[in-house]
C-alpha positions in Angstrom: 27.9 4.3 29.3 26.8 0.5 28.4 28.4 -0.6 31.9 26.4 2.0 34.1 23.4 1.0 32.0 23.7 -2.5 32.9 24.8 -1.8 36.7 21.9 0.1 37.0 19.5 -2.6 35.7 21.3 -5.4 37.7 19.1 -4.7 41.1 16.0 -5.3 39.1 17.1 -8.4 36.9 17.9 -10.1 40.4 14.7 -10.1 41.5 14.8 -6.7 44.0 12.1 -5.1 41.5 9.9 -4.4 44.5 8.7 -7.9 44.2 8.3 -8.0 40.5 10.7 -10.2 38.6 11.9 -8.4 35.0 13.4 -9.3 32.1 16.0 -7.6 29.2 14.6 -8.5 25.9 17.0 -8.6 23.0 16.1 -5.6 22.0 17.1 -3.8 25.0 13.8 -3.3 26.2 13.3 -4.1 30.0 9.5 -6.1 30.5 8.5 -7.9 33.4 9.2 -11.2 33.5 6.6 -14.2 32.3 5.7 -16.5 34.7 4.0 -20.4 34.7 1.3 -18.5 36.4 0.7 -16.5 33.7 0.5 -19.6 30.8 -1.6 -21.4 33.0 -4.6 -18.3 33.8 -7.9 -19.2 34.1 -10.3 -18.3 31.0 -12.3 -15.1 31.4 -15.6 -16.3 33.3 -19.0 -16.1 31.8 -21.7 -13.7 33.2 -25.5 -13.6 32.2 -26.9 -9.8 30.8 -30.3 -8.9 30.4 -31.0 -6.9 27.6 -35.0 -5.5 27.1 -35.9 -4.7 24.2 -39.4 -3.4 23.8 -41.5 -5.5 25.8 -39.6 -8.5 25.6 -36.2 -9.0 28.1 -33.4 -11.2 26.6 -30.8 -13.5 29.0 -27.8 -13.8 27.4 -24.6 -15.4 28.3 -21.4 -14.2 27.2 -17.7 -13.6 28.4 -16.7 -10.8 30.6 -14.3 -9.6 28.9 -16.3 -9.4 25.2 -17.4 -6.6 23.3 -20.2 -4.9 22.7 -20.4 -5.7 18.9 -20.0 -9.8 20.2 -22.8 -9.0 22.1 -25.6 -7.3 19.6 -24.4 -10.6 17.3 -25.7 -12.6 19.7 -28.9 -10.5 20.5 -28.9 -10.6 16.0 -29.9 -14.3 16.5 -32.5 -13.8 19.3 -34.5 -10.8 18.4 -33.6 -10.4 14.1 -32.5 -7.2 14.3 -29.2 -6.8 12.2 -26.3 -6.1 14.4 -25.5 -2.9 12.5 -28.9 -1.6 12.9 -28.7 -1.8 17.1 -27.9 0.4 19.7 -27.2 -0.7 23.1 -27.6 1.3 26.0 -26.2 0.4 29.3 -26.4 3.1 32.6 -28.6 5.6 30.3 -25.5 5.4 27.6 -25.1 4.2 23.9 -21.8 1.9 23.9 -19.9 1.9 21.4 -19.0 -1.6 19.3 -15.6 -1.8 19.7 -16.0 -1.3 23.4 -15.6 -4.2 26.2 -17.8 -5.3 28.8 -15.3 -5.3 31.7 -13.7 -1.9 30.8 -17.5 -0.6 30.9 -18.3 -1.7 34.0 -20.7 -4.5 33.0 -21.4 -7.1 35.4 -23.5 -10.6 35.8 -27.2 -10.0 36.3 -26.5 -6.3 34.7 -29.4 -4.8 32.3 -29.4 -3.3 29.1 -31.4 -1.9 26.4 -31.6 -2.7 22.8 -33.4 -0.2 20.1 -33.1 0.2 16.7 -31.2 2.5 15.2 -33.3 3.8 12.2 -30.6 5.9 10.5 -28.5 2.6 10.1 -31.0 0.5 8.7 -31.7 3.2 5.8 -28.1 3.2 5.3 -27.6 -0.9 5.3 -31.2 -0.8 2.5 -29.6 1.8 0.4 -25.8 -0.3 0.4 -28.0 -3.3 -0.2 -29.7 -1.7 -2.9 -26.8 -0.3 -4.5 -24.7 -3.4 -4.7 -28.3 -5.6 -5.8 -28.1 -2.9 -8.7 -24.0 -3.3 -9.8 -24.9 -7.0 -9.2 -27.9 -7.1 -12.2 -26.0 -4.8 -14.3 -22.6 -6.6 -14.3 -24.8 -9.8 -15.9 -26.8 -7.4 -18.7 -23.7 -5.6 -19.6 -21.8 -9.1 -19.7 -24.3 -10.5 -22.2 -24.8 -7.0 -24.0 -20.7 -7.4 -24.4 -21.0 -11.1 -26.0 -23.2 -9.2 -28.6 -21.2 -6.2 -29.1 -18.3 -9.2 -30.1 -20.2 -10.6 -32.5 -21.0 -7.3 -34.2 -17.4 -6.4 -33.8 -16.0 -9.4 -36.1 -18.9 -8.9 -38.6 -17.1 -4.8 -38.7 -13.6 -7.0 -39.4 -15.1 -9.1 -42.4 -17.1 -5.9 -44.0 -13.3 -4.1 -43.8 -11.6 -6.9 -45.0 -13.6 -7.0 -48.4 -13.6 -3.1 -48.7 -9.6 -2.9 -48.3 -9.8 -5.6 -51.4 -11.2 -3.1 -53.3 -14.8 -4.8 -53.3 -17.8 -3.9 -52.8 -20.2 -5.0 -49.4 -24.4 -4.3 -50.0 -24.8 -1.1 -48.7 -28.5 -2.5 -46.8 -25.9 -5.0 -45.1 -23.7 -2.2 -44.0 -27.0 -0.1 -42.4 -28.1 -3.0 -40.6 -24.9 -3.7 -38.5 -24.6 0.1 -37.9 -28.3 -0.5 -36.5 -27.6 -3.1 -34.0 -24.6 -1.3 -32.8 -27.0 1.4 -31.9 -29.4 -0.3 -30.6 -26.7 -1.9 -28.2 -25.7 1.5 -27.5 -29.5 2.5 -26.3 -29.3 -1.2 -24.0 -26.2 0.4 -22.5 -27.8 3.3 -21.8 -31.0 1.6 -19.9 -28.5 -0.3 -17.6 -29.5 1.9 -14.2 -25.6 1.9 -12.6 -22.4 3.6 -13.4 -19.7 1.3 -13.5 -16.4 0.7 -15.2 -17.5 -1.7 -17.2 -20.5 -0.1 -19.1 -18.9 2.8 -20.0 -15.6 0.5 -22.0 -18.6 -1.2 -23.7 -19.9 2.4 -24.6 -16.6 3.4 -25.7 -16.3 0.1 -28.1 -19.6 1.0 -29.6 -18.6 4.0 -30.5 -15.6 3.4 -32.1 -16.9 0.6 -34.1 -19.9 3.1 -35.6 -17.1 5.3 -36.7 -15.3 1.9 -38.4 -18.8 1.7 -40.0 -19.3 5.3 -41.1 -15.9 4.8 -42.9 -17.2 2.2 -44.6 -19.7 3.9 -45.7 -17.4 5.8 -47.7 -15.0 3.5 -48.8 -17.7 1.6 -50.2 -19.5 4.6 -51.8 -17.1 5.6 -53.5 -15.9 2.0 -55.0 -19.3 1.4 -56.1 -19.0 4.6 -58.0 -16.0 3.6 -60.3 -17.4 0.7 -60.7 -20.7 2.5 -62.5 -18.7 4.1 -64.6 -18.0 1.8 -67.3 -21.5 0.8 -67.4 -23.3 3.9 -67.8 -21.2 4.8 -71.1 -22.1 1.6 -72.2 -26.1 2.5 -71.3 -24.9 6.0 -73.5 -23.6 3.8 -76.3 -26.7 2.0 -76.5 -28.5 4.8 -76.6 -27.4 6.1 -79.3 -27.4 3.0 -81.4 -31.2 2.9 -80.7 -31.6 6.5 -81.4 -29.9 5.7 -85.2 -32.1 3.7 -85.8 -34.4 3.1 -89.7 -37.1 3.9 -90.4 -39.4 2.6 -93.5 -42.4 5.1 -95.2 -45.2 2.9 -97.4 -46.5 4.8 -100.4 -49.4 3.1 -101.3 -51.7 4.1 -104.4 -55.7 4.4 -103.5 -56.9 3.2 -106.9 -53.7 0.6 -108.0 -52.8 -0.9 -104.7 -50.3 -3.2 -106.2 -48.1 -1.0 -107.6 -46.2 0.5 -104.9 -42.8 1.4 -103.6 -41.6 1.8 -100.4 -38.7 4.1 -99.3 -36.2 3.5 -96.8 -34.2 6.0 -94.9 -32.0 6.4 -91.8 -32.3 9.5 -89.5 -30.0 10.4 -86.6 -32.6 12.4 -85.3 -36.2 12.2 -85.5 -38.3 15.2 -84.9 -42.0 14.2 -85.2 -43.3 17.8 -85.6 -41.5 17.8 -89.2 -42.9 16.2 -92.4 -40.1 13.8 -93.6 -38.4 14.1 -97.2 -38.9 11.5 -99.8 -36.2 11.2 -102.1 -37.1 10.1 -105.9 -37.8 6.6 -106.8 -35.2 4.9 -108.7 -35.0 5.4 -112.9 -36.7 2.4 -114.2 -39.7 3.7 -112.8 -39.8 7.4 -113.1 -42.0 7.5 -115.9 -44.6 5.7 -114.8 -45.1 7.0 -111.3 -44.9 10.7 -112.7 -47.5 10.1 -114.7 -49.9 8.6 -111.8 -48.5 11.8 -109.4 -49.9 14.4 -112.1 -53.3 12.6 -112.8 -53.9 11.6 -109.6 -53.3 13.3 -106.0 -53.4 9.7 -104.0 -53.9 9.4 -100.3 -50.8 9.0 -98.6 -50.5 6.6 -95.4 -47.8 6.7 -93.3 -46.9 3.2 -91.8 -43.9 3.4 -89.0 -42.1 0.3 -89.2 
């Protein structure tokens, strides 16, 4: 089969192709054969187009074998009309970019027309727009994230001290769990919806849970820590409660002689009179006499 292959292809390798010289590439596939004539070709010529647009008609020179999209670049420069907001028309017919000039039949001295395609330009603005908008929120979000690290090793240090068993302020605790929110609301103002700004929402988040932990770590420590120190405020208390007190007995018509009698009370009720217990032996006798002749004024001094 090879050798009937090659028998057959013989006439044409030597040249009786019907003028046309051919050639067997390695591959096996059978291409006519490249000539000097063909390295050596002239370069497509040049032809000048005119193009109106509006009231105005543009020369322009440009190869023969170029495309349309070459040719609204260079009609770009002449009239400032982006190349993607164009449309040419040549023979009462919109050409398309990618097509050429030759394959469409233009010629030298042929016309066109140029108009502005409105659709396209809306489209191009809103693009434009949309990529001004990622541009300004990549640079907020970028410095909102240098904050957000900040906050993020302050979190570290409170957890550090907490997991020693001490106790953080609790005011220094609501303030970082402040500025995380408030970078949370910064987040929220940023106008596009990108990859970036929601990982810095998701950080925020999970560091205000880190902090609401805290929260409860360091309530809780600070309440053990009370302890001891309100039984020692109870202990006090009671000390202060047990506390003496000293009645003066004093005589309205012999102010010198009188006596004074101390007690200690664990309770005292002011509603009931207190009890005076007798004065001491030496001087029973002479006081009894004074109580039965006399009924003296009493004043009550609370020392």
């Amino acid at each position: 089969m090879r050798m009937e292959t090659n028998a057959g292809l013989a006439p044409l390798l030597d040249g009786d192709g019907g003028g046309k010289k051919w050639e067997l590439r390695p591959g096996g596939m059978l291409v006519q054969k490249r000539t000097d004539e063909d390295d050596s070709r002239l370069p497509p010529r040049k032809i000048r187009v005119r193009v109106k647009y509006g009231e105005i008609n543009h020369e322009i020179d440009i190869s023969s074998e170029a495309s349309f999209g070459e040719l609204k670049k260079l009609l770009s420069g002449v009239t400032g009309l982006h190349h993607q907001d164009q449309k040419l028309y040549y023979k009462n017919r919109e050409r398309d970019s990618k097509a050429f000039l030759d394959t469409s039949g233009v010629k030298d001295k042929s016309k066109l027309v140029l108009l502005e395609d409105p659709i396209s330009k809306e489209k191009r603005y809103l693009e434009m727009k949309k990529k001004s908008q990622i541009e300004k929120a990549s640079i907020i979000i970028s410095h909102i994230s240098l904050q957000i690290d900040k906050l993020a090793k302050k979190v570290l240090v409170f957890e550090t001290v907490v997991s020693r068993g001490e106790k953080v302020v609790h005011s220094d605790i609501i303030k970082l769990n402040d500025s995380l929110m408030n970078q949370l609301i910064q987040l929220d103002n940023v106008p596009a919806d990108c990859d970036a700004k929601s990982q810095q929402v998701k950080r925020v988040q999970d560091l205000v849970e880190k902090i609401d932990a805290l929260k409860l770590k360091n309530s809780s420590s600070s309440s053990t820590d009370n302890e001891p120190l309100q039984k020692s405020k109870t202990r006090s208390d009671k000390k202060q409660n047990n506390k003496s007190v000293t009645f003066s007995f004093v005589n309205p018509e012999d102010k010198q002689s009188a006596s004074v009698v101390t007690t200690k009370w664990e309770t005292f009720d002011y509603t009931v009179a207190p009890l005076i217990d007798a004065p001491s032996s030496s001087s029973t006798s002479a006081t009894s006499n004074d109580h039965h002749q006399l009924q003296p004024g009493f004043t009550w001094n609370l020392l």
